[in-house]
C-alpha positions in Angstrom: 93.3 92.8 64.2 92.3 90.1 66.5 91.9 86.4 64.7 90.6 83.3 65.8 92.9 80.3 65.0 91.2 77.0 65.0 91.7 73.5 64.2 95.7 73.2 65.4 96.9 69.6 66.9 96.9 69.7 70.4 101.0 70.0 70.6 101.3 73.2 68.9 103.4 76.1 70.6 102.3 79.4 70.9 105.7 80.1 69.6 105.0 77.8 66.6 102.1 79.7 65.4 103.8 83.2 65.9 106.2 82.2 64.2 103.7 80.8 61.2 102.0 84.2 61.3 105.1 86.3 61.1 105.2 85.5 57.4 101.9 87.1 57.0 102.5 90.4 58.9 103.9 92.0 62.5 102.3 89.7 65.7 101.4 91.5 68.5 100.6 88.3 70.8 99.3 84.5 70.3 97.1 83.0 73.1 96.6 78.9 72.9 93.5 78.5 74.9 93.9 75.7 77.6 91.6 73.3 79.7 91.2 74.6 83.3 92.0 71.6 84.8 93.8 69.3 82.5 95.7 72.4 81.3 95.7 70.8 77.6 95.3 72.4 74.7 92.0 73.0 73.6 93.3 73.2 70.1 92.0 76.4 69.0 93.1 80.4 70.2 93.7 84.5 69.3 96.0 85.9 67.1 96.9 89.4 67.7 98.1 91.2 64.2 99.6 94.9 64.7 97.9 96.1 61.3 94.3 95.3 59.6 96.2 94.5 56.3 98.3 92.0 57.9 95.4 90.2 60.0 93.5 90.2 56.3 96.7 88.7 54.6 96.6 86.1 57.1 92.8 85.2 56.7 93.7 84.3 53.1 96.5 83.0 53.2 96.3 80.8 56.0 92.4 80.0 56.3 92.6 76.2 55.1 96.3 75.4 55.2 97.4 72.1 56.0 99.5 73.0 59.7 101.2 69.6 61.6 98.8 67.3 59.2 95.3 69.3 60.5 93.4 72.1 58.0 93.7 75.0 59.8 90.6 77.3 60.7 91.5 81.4 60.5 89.1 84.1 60.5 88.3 87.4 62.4 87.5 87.0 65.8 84.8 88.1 67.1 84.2 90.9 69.8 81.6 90.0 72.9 
């Protein structure tokens, strides 16, 4: 289950928010999207889960946490 993870200070490691989902269920990848030419964070990305249950577990428990002093955004991304 593919999520979109929203709403994350600038700073935040790809490693940081595998290792925040981990606790929710098996990660199959994080991507932090970046700017193209500053090459900053654009403070939002994907969260890969292995299973449905554990992308859903995630949604609730992590939609709205307080992460590094911002309210974190978590929901199912969306296919295009």
């Amino acid at each position: 289950m593919r999520l979109y993870v929203g709403n994350f200070v600038y700073t935040t490691t790809e490693l940081e928010l595998k290792e925040l989902f981990a606790a929710q269920g098996s990660v199959d990848n994080v991507r932090i999207i970046h700017d193209q030419f500053t090459r900053q964070s654009k403070c939002f990305g994907y969260v890969k889960m292995l299973t449905k249950k554990g992308g859903e577990k995630a949604v609730d428990s992590l939609h709205g946490k307080i992460f590094n002093d911002n309210r974190l955004v978590v929901k199912k991304a969306r296919r295009i």
